[in-house]
Structure formats: structure tokens, C-alpha cells
N, C-alpha and C positions, 0 to 999 in steps of 0.2 A: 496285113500287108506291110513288110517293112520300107519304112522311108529312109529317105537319105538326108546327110544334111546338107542345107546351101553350100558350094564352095566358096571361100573368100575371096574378095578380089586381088588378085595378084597387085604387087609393088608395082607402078610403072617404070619399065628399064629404058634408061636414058645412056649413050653411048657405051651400052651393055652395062648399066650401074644400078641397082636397085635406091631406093630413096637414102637406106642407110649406108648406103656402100659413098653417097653422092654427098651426104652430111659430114663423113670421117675425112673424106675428101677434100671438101671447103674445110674443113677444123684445119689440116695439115696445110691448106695455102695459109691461111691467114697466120699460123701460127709461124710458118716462113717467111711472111711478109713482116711480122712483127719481131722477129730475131733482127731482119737488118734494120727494121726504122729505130726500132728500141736505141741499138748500138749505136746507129748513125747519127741521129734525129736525138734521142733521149726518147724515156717514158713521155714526159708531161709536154712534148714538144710533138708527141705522134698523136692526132685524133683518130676516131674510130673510121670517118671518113675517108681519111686518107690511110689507116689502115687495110679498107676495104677498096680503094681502087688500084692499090700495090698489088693485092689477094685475086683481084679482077671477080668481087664476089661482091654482093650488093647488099646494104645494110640488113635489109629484112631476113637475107640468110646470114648474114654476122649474128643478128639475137636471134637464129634460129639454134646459132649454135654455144654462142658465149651470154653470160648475163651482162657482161658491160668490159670496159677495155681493164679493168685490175681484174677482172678473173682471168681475161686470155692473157694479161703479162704474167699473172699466178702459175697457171699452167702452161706455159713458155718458161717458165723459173723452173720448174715440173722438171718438164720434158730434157732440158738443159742437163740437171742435175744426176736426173737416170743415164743416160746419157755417159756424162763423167763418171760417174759411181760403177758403171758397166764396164768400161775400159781400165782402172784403178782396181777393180773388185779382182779382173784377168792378171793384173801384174802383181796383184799380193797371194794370189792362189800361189804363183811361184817361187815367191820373196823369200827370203829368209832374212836375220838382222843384222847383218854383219855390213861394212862400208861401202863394199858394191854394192849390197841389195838395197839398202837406204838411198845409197846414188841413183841407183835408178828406178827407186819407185816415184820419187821425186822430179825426175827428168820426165816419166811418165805423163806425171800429170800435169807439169810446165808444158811437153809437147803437144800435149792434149786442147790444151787451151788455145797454143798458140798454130794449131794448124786449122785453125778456125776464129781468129781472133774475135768477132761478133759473138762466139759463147761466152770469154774471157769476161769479154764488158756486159752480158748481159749475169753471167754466174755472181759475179761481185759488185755490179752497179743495182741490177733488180734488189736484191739479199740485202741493201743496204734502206730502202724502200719504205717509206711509214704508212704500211699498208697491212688488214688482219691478214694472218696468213702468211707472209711472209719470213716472218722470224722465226712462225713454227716449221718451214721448209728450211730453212737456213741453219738451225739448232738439231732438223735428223741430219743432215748433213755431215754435219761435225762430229752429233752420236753414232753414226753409222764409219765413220773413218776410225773414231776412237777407239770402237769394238775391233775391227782390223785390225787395228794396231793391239792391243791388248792379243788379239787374236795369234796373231805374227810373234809376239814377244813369248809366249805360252809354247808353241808351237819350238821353239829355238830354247826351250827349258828354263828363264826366267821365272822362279818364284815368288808368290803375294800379289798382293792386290794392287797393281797399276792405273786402278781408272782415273783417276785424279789427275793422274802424270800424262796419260794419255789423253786425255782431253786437254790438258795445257798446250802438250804437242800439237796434236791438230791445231790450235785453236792459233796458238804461235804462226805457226805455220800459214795456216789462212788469211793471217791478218797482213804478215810479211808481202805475201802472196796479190794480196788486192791491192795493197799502200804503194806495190812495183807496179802493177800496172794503170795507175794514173797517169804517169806520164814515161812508162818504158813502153819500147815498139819490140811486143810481143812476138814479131818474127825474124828481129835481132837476135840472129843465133848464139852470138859470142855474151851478151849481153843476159840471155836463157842459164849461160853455161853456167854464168859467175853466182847468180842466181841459187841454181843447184848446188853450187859449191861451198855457198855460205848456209844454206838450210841442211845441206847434207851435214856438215861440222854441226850446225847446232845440235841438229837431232843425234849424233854418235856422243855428244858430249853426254846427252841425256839419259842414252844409250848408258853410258857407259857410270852413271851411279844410278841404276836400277841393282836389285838385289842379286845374286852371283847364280850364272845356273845350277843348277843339282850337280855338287862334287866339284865345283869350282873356285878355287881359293881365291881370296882378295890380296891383289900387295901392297 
């Protein structure tokens, strides 16, 4: 006589959410609640407590979902990052190397930041962080920009080996990048502009003693 086997007990659905569906749930408030206090408040100024009644979620579901507040700032640094990297990754599919497309790959990602200012302070405030983990987020970061750009320059008939130079770029760039927003008001548009202006010259400067494209003379 064949048997059957027990059925499992179903997940209990709570305002039609299974338990996993209710966990991804609390992960995304709290990780909401921790973008603004992070920005507002600082890291070392936000407790997990008052992390969790911003989230409207209660401790014991906080370590149901983070090990402690530098994993959920880690993966808020994370989330932040992908994020950027998404919208930058869409503007250099397009890009090419020439003044405008430098212009506005740059504008890109100044705009990016600053239509959200709390990413801004948390991409370059977290990233700066004496925390494990974070530096190795902060270093694909840079390797992942520098590969596009090597990518972008390749693409546009540039010959040899650029990584070197590409990574000073980005890294140029990043550093400019954080050191303005200390104390610039990232939704100073005019202030965004000059910005652009002076990192677009650098990088065309850069641009422009990298080796000749294919069939392109030097003067």
C-alpha cells in the first residue's frame, strides 16, 4: 500500500507575506532608516536602538536579520554602491571618450549623488570607515570604475595597457569627489557645474597623453 508523505507546514502569511517575504521586508526598512540616521546622525552617533524604532521593527527582528549595526552600515555601503555602479554602468554603455562624453559621464555621477544627498554622505563618509569590509567595498569600487574606463578607452581605439592610469583616474577623481562634499551643498547646482568642469579638464588632460588611436598621428 503506498504512503504518502506528511505535508509541511505552510509559512504563516502575515498581511499576505510569508516569513521570508516579512524578513527582506524589515532588512529594506531598516536599511532605509539607516541611510538617513547614518547621513544625519553619523555612523557612531546612530545606536542599533534607535536604528530600530526609525525602522518601526524591534530589536530581536534587527539580529534576526543583521549580526550587529557595522554589518547593516556594510550592507547599506553595499546597497548604496550597486546602486551607483547601476546608473554609471547605463551612462558608459553609451559613452564614448571624446569632451562631451567625459562631460557627462561625470555630470552623471555628481547628479546621481546629489539627487539624493544622504547616498553622497553615506558612499564617502561609510568608505572612509575603520571597519573589516569596508575598504574591500571601497577598492571593487574604484576596480570596477577603472575597468570602464579602460573599457571606454579600448572601445574608442586607444592602444596598451592603461590600468595604471585608469586607476589613478578614478581614484583622482573619487578623492576630489569626497574632499567637495565636506562642506559643498550637493544640490547647488551651479556649484555641481564647476565641479564637472574642473574633473572633466582633468580627465581630457589625461585623455589626451594616453597612446594615439590606431592610425592616429601625434603633433
Amino acid at each position: 500500500m503506498a504512503t504518502t508523505s506528511p505535508e509541511l507546514p505552510k509559512s504563516r502569511r502575515i498581511r499576505g507575506l510569508d516569513a521570508e517575504q516579512r524578513r527582506a521586508q524589515r532588512r529594506e526598512q531598516i536599511l532605509d532608516a539607516a541611510l538617513e540616521l547614518f547621513a544625519t546622525r553619523g555612523y557612531l552617533n546612530t545606536s542599533i536602538e534607535v536604528l530600530c524604532q526609525t525602522a518601526f521593527v524591534s530589536t530581536k527582528s534587527f539580529y534576526e536579520v543583521f549580526g550587529g549595526r557595522e554589518e547593516c552600515a556594510l550592507e547599506l555601503f553595499e546597497r548604496t554602491s550597486d546602486q551607483l555602479r547601476a546608473q554609471l554602468g547605463a551612462a558608459m554603455a553609451e559613452a564614448s571618450d571624446d569632451a562631451a562624453a567625459a562631460h557627462a559621464l561625470l555630470a552623471a555621477f555628481v547628479g546621481a549623488l546629489a539627487e539624493d544627498p544622504r547616498r553622497a554622505l553615506v558612499t564617502f563618509g561609510l568608505a572612509g570607515a575603520d571597519f573589516p569590509g569596508f575598504e574591500k567595498v571601497r577598492q571593487r569600487n574604484r576596480g570596477w570604475a577603472a575597468r570602464e574606463l579602460e573599457e571606454l578607452w579600448r572601445r574608442n581605439g586607444r592602444v596598451g595597457d592603461h590600468q595604471r592610469v585608469a586607476v589613478a583616474v578614478v581614484g583622482g577623481i573619487f578623492d576630489v569627489i569626497g574632499g567637495w562634499l565636506i562642506d559643498a551643498d550637493v544640490t547647488d547646482t551651479a556649484l555641481a557645474r564647476e565641479l564637472v568642469d574642473d574633473l572633466a579638464a582633468y580627465y581630457n588632460a589625461v585623455v589626451g597623453g594616453l597612446a594615439p588611436r590606431e592610425g592616429e598621428s601625434i603633433n
